[in-house]
N, C-alpha and C positions, 0 to 999 in steps of 0.2 A: 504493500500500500504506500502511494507518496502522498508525503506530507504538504509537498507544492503546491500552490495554487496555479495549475495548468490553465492556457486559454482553454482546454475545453475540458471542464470538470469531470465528464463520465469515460474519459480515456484520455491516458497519460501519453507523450508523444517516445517516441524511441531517443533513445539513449546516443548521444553523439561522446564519442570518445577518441578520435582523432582527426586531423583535417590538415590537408598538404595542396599547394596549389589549388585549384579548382576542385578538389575533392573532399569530399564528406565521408566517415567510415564512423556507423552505431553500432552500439554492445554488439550484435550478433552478427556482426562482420558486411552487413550489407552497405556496397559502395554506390552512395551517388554524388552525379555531377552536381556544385552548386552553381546550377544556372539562372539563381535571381541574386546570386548575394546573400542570401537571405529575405532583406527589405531593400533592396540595389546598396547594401551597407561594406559587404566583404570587395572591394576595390581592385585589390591586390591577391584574391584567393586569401589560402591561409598558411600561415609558419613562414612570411618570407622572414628570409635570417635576419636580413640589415633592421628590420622592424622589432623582429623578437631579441637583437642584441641592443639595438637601443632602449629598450624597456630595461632589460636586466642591469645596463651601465646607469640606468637611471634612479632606477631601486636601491641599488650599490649606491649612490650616492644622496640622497632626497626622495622620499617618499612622500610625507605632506609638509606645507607649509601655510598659514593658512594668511588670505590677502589683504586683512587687515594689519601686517606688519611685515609681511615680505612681496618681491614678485619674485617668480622662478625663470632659469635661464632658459629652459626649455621652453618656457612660456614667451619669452621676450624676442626668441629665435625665430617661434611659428609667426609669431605676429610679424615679424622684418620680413620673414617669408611670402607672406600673404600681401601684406600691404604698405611691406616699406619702399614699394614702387609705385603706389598709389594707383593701383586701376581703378580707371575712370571715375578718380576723386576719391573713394576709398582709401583713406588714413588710418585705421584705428580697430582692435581686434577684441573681442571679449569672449570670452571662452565659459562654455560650463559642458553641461555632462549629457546634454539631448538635442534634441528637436525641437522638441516640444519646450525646453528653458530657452531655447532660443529663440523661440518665436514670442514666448512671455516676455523674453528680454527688447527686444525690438519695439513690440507694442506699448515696454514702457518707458524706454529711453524715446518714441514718437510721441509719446503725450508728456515726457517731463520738455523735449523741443519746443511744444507746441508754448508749453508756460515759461522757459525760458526766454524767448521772443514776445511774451506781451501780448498771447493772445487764449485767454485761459478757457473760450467760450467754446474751441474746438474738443469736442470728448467723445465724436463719431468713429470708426472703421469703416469702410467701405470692401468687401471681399466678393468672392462668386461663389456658386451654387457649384453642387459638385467637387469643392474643392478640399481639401485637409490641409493643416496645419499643424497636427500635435493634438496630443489628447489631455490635457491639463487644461482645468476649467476654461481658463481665459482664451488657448489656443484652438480649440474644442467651437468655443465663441465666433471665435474667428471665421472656422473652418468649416464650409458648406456641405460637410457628408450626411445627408439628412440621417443615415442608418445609423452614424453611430451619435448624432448629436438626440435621436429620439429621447432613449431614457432619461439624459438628464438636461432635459428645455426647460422644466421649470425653474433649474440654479444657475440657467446661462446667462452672461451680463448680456441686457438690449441694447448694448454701444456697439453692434457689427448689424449690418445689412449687406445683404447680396442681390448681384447684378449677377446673369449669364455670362456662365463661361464662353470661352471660343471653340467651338465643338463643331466644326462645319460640318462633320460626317452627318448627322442628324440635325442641327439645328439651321442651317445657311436653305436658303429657298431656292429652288431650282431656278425662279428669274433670278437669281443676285450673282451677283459677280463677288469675287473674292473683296473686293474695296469696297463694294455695295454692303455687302455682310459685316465686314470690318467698322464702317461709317455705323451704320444700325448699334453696333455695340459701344461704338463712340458716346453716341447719341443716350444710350440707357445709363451709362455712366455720368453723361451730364446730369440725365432726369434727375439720378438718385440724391447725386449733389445739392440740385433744386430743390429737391425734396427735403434731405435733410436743414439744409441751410450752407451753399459753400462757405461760412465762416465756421462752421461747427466742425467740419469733416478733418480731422488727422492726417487719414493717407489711404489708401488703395493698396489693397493686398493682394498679390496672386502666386500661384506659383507657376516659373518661367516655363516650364513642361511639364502639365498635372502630372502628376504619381500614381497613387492608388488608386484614388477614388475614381479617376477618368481613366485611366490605362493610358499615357503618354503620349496625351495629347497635345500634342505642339503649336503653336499660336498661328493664323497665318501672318504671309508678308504685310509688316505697316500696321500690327494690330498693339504692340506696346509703345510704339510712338505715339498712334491717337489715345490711347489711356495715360500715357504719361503728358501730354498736351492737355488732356482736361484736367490732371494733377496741378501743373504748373499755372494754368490758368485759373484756379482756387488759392493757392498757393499751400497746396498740399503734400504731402510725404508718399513717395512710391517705396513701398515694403516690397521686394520679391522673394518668396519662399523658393531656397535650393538646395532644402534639407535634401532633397532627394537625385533631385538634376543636377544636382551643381559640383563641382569640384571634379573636375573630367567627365562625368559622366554621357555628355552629349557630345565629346567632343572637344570641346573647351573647358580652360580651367575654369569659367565662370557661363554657366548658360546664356546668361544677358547679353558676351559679348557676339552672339549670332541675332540677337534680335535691335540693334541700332539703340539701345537702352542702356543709361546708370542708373539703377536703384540707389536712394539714398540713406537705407538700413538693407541689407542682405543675410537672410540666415541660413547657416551652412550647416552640418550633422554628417550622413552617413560617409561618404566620400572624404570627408577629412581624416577620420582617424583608422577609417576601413574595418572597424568592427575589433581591433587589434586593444582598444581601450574605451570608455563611454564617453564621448567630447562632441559638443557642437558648438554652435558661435555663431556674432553677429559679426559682420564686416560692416564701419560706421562712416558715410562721405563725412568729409573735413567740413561741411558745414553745416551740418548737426553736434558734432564735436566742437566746435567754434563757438555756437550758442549756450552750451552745457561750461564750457572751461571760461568762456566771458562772465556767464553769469553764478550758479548759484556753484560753479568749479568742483562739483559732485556727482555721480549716476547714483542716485536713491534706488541703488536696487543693490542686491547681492548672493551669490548664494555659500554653502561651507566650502566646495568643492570647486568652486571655480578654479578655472586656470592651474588645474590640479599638475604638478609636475611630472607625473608619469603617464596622464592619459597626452600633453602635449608634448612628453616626448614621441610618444610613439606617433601622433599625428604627424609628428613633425620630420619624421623617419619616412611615413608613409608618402609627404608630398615630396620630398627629395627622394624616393624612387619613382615616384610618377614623373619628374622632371631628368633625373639621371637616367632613366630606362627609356627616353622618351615614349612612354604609354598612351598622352593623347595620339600619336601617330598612330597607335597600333588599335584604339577606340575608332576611330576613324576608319580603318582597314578592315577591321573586324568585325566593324558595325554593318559596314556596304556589303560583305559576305553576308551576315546573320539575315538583313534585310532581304535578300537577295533567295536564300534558301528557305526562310518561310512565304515568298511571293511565289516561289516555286513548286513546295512542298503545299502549302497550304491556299495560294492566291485564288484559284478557280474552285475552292469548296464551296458547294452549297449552303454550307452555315461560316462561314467564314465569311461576316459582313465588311471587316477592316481591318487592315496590317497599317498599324504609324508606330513613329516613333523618331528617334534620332541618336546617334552614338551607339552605345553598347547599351541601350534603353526602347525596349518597343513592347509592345502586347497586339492582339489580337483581340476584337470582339466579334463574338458570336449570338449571331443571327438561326431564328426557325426558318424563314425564309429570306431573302436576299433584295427578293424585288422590292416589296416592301417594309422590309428591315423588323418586322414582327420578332420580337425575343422568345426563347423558352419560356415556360413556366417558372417562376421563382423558384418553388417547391422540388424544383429537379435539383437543383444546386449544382448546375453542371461544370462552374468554373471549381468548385470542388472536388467532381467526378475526374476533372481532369487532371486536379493537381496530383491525386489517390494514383492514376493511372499512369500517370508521368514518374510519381515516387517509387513503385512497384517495379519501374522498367529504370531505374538509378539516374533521377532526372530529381533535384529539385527544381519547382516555380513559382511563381506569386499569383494567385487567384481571388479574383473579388467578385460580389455581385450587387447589385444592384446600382449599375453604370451608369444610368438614363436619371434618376429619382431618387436613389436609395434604396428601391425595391428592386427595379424592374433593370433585366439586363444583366449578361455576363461580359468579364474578359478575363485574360492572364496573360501576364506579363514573363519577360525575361531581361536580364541585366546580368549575364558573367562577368567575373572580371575584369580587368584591364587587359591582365596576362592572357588571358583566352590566347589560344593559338587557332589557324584554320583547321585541323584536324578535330579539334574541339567543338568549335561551331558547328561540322559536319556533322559530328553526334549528338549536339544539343537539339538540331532540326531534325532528326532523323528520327531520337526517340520521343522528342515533343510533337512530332507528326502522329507519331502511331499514338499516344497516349489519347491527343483530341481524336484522332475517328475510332480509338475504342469507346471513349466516353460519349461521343455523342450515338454510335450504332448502341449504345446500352442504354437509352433513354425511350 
């Protein structure tokens, strides 16, 4: 009997006991490929040395210190790392231990901005539907997953409203052209401002390639320029959430820099520390920073563990092999295979309504028919069936449902590595192929 509180209470998950490269191996010896990372978190696979040696030099020397009387080197390194070349404005680095602190941190160093600057009257969020952020009340808030914000709507703050995501697969109208579609969303993002009151509004949150709750859905061309344009024109804060996208993931170290965009809070998590330690972060432009250290010259937030010295060692390990191995090269390379073999293996299925994605980042959503994009029954739970059917054949994935609403709708995702090799790819299409037409011929 375990004593753990498992995500699913009536069956305990198997036993993971060692992990090398792209590969997973539990108590009874069965090997699978990790072909989502887990949550797109393992970057790097697992056991790279240069990682798991700078952990143990780090150990050896500092384990906690805590930031009300020290900073750590480890910590002063990732930060120079990250932003002591200032992309695109990006000065200033805070580190804690998730996603989900990351996103709380952001949301509060943009409303302590907004009183730093003299204008106290702003106390809105603006985010999308469909979206996640982290699951900690305020993040939770944030973040448009109807499914998981259900149970607990009645303790969620009303300081976030959502706008439609960019979802052309199903939402863009057959007369619209991609700029026509783009304009429309412009447009709802003004409404909501008008709605609120553009002096009330904080900032606009999204994430720069949904994750989860969308299956990796990508923006189109000229769509975070017009939502960053009705930011600027309120004089609002642009949040981009890349807990998940971001930090190679799509290709670039920063998802934004493919979409013509600087966010002026950026929050980082799986990709940084590659699952090697629990770290995530904000990345803060120098003029949010500016208004904080002019004025009240403090971030009123904190947590015990920040900037914890062995979780930024190992992140900090992590992006100096991303950068020494050149691995965005190989996301890039790897990604145009992966794309490439599920258009292939999968493009012309009859329940296969969509392959996107970008990087070493894509999912498939699944359709009962095609023509008119009609979903499963919830009740099947076939992005489950497939992940059952994927794990049996030594494939891990990432499966969600209810893509459309919260209910309605599957998809599943895949994210290996960086390291992925092409021999790799060929097996993750191969046995992620068979997995879906065994789960959908079992329905």
């Amino acid at each position: 009997m375990t004593h753990v509180v498992h995500r699913n209470l009536r069956e305990a998950p198997a036993i993971a006991v060692s992990g090398r490269g792209i590969w997973l191996r539990d108590a009874s010896g069965h090997e699978v490929i990790d072909g989502s990372g887990g949550a797109a978190v393992a970057c790097l696979g697992h056991g790279h040395p240069h990682v798991v040696q700078a952990m143990k030099d780090q150990i050896d020397k500092l384990c906690y210190a805590h930031t009300a009387l020290f900073t750590a080197e480890s910590a002063e390194r990732l930060a120079d790392m990250l932003v002591g070349h200032a992309p695109g404005g990006l000065t200033h680095a805070y580190f804690v231990s998730s996603g989900s602190e990351g996103m709380e941190s952001a949301l509060k160093m943009a409303r302590q901005w907004a009183l730093e600057v003299g204008q106290p009257s702003r106390t809105k969020f603006i985010a999308r539907r469909q979206s996640y952020h982290g699951n900690t009340l305020g993040a939770l808030a944030a973040g448009g997953n109807a499914m998981r914000r259900a149970p607990y709507a009645p303790i969620l703050s009303d300081a976030f409203s959502h706008v439609s995501p960019c979802y052309a697969y199903r939402d863009r109208r057959d007369d619209e052209t991609d700029a026509d579609y783009v304009a429309r969303l412009a447009e709802e993002l003004e409404g909501e401002f008008q709605r609120l009151g553009p002096h009330n509004v904080i900032a606009f949150c999204a994430e720069t390639v949904v994750g989860a709750t969308l299956g990796c859905a990508t923006a189109l061309p000229g769509y975070f320029p017009a939502m960053k344009a009705v930011c600027e024109r309120h004089g609002a804060l642009l949040i981009l959430d890349e807990v998940m996208s971001g930090m190679g993931r799509t290709g670039t170290l920063h998802a934004w820099e493919q979409e013509g965009v600087t966010p002026d809070i950026q929050v980082i998590a799986k990709g940084l520390g590659g699952g090697y330690q629990p770290i995530g972060g904000i990345l803060v432009h120098g003029r949010v920073m500016e208004a904080l250290t002019k004025g009240s010259g403090t971030f009123k937030h904190g947590h015990t563990y920040q900037a914890h010295p062995v979780a930024c060692a190992a992140a900090l390990a992590v992006q100096e092999v991303i950068r020494d191995e050149k691995l965005l090269d190989n996301v890039k390379a790897m990604g145009a295979l992966l794309e490439q073999g599920l258009t292939e293996r999968l493009g012309n299925h009859a329940n296969i309504g969509d392959i996107r994605g970008r990087g070493l980042f894509w999912a498939i959503e699944l359709v009962r028919d095609r023509a008119s994009k009609a979903v499963f029954d919830p009740a099947l739970a076939l992005n489950e069936r497939i992940k059952k059917e994927a794990f049996d054949r030594g494939l891990a994935c990432y499966p969600m449902g209810g893509t459309i609403d919260g209910k309605h709708g599957d998809h599943v995702i895949l994210a290996p590595p960086y390291v992925v090799t092409e021999a790799e790819i060929g097996m993750i299409v191969e046995r992620f192929g068979d997995a879906v037409e065994a789960a959908i011929a079992g329905v």
